[in-house]
C-alpha positions in Angstrom: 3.1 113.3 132.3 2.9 109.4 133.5 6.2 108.1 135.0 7.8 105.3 133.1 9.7 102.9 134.3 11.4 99.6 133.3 10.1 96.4 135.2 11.7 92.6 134.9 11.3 92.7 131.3 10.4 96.2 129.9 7.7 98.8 130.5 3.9 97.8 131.3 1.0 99.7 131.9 -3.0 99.5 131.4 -3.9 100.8 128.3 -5.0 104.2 127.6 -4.3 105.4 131.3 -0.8 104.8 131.3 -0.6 102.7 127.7 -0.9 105.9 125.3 0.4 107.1 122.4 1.8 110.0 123.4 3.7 108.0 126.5 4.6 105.7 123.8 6.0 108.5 121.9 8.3 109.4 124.9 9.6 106.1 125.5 10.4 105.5 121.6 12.1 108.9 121.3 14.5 108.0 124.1 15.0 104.7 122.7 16.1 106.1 119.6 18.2 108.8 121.5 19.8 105.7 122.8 20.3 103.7 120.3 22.4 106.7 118.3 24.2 107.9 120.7 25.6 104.4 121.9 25.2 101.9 119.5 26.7 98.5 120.0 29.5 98.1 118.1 29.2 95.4 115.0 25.5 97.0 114.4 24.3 98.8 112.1 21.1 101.5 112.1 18.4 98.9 111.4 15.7 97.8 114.3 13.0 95.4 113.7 9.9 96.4 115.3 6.7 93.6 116.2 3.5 93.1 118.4 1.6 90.5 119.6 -2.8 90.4 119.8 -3.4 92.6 122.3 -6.2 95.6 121.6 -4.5 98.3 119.2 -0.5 96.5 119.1 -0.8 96.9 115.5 -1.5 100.7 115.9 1.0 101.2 118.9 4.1 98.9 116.6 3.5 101.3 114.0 3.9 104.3 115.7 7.3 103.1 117.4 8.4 102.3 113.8 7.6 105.6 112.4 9.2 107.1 115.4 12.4 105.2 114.9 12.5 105.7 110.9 12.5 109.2 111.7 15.6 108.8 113.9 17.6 107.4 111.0 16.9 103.8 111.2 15.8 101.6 109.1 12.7 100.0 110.7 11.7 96.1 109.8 8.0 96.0 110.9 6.5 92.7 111.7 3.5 92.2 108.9 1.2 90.0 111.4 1.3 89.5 115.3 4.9 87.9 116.0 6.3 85.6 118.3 8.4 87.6 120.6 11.7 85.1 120.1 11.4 85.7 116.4 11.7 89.5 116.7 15.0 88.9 119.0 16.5 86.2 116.3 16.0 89.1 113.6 17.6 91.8 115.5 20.6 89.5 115.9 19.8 88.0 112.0 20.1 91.6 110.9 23.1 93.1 113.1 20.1 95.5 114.1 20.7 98.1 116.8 18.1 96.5 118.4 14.4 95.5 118.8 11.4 96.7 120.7 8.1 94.3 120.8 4.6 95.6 121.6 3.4 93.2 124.3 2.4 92.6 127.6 3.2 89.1 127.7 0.8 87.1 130.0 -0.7 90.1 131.9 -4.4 91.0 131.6 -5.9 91.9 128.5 -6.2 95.5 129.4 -2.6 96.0 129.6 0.3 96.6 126.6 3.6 96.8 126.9 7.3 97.7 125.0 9.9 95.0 125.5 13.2 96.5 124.4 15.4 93.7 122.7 19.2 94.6 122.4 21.6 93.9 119.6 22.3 90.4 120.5 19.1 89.3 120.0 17.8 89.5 124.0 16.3 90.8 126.7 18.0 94.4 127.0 20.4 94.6 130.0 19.5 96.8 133.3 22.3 99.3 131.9 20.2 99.7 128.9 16.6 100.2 130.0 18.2 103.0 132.6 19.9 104.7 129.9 16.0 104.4 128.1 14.8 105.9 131.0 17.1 108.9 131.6 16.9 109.9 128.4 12.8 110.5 128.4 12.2 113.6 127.5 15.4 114.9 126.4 14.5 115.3 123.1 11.5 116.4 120.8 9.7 113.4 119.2 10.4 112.7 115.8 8.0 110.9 113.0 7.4 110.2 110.0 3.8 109.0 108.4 3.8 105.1 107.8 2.7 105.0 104.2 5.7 108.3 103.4 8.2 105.9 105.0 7.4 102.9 103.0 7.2 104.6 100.0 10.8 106.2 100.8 11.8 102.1 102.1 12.9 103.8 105.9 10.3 100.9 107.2 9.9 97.4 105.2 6.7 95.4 106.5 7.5 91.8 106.4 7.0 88.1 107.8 10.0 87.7 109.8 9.4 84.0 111.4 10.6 81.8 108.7 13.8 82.7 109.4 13.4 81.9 113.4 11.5 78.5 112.4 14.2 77.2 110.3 16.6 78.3 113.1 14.5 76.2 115.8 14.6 73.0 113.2 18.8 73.4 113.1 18.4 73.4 116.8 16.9 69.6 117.6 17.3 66.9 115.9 14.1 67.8 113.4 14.4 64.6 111.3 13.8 62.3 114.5 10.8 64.7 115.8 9.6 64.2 112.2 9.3 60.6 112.2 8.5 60.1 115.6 4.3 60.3 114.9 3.9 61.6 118.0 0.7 63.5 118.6 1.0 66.9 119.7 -1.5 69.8 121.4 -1.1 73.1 121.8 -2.7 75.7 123.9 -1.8 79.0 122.5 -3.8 80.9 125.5 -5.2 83.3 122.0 -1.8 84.0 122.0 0.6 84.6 118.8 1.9 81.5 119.1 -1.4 80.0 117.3 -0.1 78.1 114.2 3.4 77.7 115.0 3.6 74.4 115.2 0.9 73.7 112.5 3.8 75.6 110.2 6.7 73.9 112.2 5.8 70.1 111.7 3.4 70.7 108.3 4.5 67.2 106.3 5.6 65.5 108.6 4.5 62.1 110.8 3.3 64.6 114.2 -0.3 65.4 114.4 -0.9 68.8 115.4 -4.3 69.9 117.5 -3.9 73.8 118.2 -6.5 74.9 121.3 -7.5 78.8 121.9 -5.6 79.6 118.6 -8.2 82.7 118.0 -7.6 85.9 117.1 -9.1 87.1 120.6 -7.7 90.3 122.3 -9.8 89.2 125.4 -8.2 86.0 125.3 -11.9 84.4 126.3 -11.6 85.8 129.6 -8.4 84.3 130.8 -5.3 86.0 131.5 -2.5 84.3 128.7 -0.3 83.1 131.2 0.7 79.4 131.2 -0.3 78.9 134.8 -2.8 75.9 135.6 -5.5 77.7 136.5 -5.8 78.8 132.8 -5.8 75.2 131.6 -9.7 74.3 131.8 -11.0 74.8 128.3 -8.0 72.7 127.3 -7.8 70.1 130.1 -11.4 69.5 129.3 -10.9 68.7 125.5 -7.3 66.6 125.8 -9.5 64.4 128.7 -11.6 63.3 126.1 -9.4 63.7 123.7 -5.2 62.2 124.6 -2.2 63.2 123.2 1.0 63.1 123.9 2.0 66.4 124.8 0.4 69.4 125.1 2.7 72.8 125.7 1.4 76.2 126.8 2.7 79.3 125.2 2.0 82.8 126.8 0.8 85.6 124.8 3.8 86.5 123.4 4.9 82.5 122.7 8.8 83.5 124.7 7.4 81.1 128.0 5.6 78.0 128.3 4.0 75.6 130.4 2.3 71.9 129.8 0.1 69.3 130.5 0.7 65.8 130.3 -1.6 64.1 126.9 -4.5 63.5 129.0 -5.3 67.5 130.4 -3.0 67.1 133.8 -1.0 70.3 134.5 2.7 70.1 134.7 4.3 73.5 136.7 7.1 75.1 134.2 9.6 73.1 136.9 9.0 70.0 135.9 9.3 70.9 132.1 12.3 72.5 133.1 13.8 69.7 134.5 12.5 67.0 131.7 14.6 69.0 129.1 17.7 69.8 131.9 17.4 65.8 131.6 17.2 65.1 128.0 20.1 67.8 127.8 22.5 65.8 129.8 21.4 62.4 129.4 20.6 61.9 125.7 22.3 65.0 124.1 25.5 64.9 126.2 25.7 68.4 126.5 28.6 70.3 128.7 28.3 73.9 130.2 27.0 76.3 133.2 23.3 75.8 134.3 22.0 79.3 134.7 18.8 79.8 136.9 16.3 82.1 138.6 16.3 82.2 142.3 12.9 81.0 142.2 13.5 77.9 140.2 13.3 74.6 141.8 16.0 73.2 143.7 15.1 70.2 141.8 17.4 71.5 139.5 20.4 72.0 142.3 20.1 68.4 142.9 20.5 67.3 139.0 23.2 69.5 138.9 25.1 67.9 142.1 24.7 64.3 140.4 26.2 65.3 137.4 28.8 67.5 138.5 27.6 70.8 136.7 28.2 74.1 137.6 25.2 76.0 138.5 24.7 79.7 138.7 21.8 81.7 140.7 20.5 84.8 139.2 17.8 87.6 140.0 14.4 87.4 138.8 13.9 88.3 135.1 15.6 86.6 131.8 18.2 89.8 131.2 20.2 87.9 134.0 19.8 84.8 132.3 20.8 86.4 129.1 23.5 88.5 130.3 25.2 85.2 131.8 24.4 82.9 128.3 26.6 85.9 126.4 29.4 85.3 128.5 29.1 81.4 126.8 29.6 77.7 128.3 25.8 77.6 129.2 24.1 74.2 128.6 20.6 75.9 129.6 19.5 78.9 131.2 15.2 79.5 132.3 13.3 80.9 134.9 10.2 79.7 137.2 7.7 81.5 134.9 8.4 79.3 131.8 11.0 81.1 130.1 13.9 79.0 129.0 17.0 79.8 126.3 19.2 77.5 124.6 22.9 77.4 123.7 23.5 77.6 120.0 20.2 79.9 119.5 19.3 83.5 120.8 20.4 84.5 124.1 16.7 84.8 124.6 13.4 82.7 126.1 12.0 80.9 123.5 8.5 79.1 123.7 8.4 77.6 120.4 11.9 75.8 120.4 11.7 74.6 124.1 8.2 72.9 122.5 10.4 71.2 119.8 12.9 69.9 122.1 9.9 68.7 124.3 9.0 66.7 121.3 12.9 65.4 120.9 13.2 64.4 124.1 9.9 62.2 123.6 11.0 60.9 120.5 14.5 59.9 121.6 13.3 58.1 125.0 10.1 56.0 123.5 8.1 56.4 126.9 4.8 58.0 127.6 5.5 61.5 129.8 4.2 60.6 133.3 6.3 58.2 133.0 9.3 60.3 132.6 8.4 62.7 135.3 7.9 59.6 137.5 11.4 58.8 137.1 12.3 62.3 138.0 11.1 62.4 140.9 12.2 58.5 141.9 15.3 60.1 141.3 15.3 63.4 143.0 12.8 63.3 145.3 9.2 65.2 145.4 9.0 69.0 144.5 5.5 71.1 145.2 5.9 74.7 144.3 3.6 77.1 144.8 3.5 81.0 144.8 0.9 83.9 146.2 1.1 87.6 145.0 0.1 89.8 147.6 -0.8 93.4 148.4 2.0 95.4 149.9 3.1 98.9 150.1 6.0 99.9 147.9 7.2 102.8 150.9 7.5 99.6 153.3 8.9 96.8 151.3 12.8 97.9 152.2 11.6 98.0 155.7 10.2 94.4 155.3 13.6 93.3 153.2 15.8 94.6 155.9 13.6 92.3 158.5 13.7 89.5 156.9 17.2 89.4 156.0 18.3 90.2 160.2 14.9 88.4 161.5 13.9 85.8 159.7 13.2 82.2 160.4 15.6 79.8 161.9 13.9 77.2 160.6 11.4 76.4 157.5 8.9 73.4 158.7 11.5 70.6 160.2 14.7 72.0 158.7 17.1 74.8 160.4 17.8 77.9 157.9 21.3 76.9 156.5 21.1 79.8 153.8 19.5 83.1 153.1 20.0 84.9 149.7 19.5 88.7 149.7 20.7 90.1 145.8 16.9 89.5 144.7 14.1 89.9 147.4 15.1 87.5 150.3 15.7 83.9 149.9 15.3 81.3 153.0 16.9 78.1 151.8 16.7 74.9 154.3 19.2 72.3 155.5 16.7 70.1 153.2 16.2 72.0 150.3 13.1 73.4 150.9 13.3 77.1 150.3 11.0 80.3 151.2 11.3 83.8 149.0 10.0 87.0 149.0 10.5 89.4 146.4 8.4 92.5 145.4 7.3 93.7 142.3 9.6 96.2 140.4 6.5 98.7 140.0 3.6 97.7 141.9 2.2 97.3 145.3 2.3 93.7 144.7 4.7 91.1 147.0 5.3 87.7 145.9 5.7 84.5 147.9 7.0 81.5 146.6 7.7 78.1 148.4 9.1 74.7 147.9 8.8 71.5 150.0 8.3 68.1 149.4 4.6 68.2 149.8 1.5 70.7 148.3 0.6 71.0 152.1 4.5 71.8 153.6 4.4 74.3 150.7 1.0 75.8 151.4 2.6 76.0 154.9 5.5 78.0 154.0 3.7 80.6 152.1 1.7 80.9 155.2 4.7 81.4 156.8 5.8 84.2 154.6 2.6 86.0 155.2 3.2 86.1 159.2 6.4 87.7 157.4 4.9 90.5 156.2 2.6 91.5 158.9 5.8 91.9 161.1 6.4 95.4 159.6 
């Protein structure tokens, strides 16, 4: 049998190699295992179940929930393809034991996943998805037919998001984005997140334009990651055709990116830092600042001026979460789009942070380059840019430990005044330009990231981190 493990945000694997039902029986059986013997107290034996558009998610949702009704709980199964934030606001809605969603997210079309959502309406903790994993096996798998479940009500099927959607308009100020007549794009990459907004702002003064909102489980040939080079189709229709704004949601809608109304790419930093902006400026918001190591340190330097607490964490949004549970957090995302907000889900969450994109519009009456040009006059200029590479899992401790005792004493022009080890290694300069490297959790595959004040000081950094890697 296939080993399973748990990456950054559950367990991923190419579809009917490793992505089969009977692994998918294992890994549900253990969840359940799990979830009886150690449920969180407050909860009760309910878990809501949904999938995104990938090839066969309908198939592979139902089989978890049969799996899970069999264990004893009863099962709410998502009745369409489901935003990932909205199963994790119905876990929480609920006081379910927990959640799983059938997704890979923004990998290739040929993958599926299981993202395991815990009681609290989040990414499940490390803890959790260990306990998942020793527990394979341990028991024989239990089911029970879809249609005999339904009939006996051990699995309801049902539209969950209307709950989530009137949740998001609580969270901004909806009756400003609603008379602000601001026209709005989306690209939903042929992800679930097609029609959101259409149902979010129907009646009201916005103008929706959805892009790639097909049902296409080969999202036309694109991976559905919000990542520029997935833009063109989009790019191409909003230079011909402005807006205001256009977000990006992945496949699953829990991340998002941008372009500016006329098809230019914004990196998830600088939408990061827009809202960290309209968070402190215009909503006067206290609390922590939680980020990813490999955020921008654009973000470090808003946080100096105002005189906000800022907290580091590994890569991948149960860190995030675990640190927004522990409350006091004005805003807490990652560098691959994912962002979660105080007074919601302790949980990324693409369609709200596109909401609050539109708020902060509304509220400051200026076009968005302009905005990000007064970022920038204010903080200085941040390029970003990341390579994956191939590397062999057997050597990457080996190339960890180097780093960490041998690495750089200075990054272009600036001496080395910090290096961070909890998460990959982290070279930070005296200027704030910073170098990481950090492996995959289960493939042969190193990433590079870099930040400098120029696209060619960062290309030269990643270059840097490649002579890195050849050292061992």
């Amino acid at each position: 049998m296939s080993t399973i493990k748990f990456g950054t945000d559950g367990w991923r694997a190419i579809i009917a190699e490793d992505f089969t039902f009977s692994n998918l029986d294992r890994v549900a059986q253990a969840t359940a295992d799990e979830w009886r013997a150690n449920p969180a107290p407050g909860t009760t034996p309910k878990a809501v179940v949904g999938y995104d558009r990938r090839f066969l998610s309908d198939q592979f949702a139902a089989r978890v929930a049969e799996i899970l009704a069999a264990n004893g709980f009863l099962v709410t199964l998502t009745d369409r393809p489901t935003p990932t934030p909205s199963v994790s606001f119905e876990v929480r809605r609920q006081k379910a034991v927990g959640g799983v969603m059938i997704t890979a997210s923004h990998n290739p079309p040929a993958f599926n996943g299981f993202k395991l959502k815990a009681w609290y309406g989040g990414s499940a903790e490390p803890a959790l998805c260990k306990a998942v994993e020793t527990r394979l096996d341990a028991s024989p798998v239990q089911s029970i037919p879809l249609a005999d479940a339904r009939r006996a009500r051990k699995i309801v099927l049902k539209d969950i998001r209307g709950p989530h959607y009137d949740a998001i308009k609580r969270l901004v100020d909806f009756p400003l984005v609603a008379k602000s007549g601001l026209r709005f794009a989306h690209d939903a990459l042929f992800g679930v997140g097609a029609g959101c907004f259409d149902d979010l702002l129907a009646g009201t003064s916005c103008r929706v334009t959805t892009l790639n909102g097909e049902h296409n489980p080969n999202f036309g040939g694109i991976n559905p990651e919000p990542i520029a080079r997935n833009y063109a189709r989009s790019s191409a229709f909003l230079a011909k055709h402005p807006h205001d704004l256009c977000l990006v949601t992945d496949g699953d809608a829990d991340r998002v990116g941008a372009m500016d109304g006329r098809g230019n790419p914004l990196t998830t930093h600088k939408v990061i830092c827009l809202l960290l902006r309209h968070y402190i400026v215009h909503r006067h918001q206290p609390g922590r600042v939680i980020k990813a190591l490999t955020t921008t340190s654009m973000v470090d330097k808003i946080c100096q001026r105002h005189g906000l607490e800022l907290v580091e964490t590994g890569v991948g949004f149960k860190y995030i979460a675990a640190e927004m549970l522990k409350g006091d957090v004005l805003l807490g995302f990652e560098e691959s789009g994912g962002i979660g907000f105080p007074g919601h889900i302790p949980e990324r969450d693409g369609i709200a942070a596109g909401l609050l994109m539109l708020e902060a519009l509304a509220v400051e009456k200026k076009p968005l380059p302009r905005l990000l040009a007064q970022l920038e006059k204010d903080y200085g200029p941040h390029r970003y840019d990341r390579i994956d590479t191939h590397f062999p899992l057997e050597k990457r401790a080996a190339l960890m430990d180097f780093c960490k005792n041998h690495g750089p004493a200075k990054l272009l022009r600036s001496p080395v005044a910090e290096v961070k080890s909890f998460d990959g290694v982290k070279f930070v300069a005296k200027d704030g330009s910073w170098l990481m490297l950090r492996g995959s959790g289960t493939e042969p595959i190193l990433r590079i990231y870099a930040e400098a004040t120029s696209d060619a000081d960062a290309q030269s950094l990643l270059k840097l981190g490649l002579r890195l890697t050849r050292q061992v």
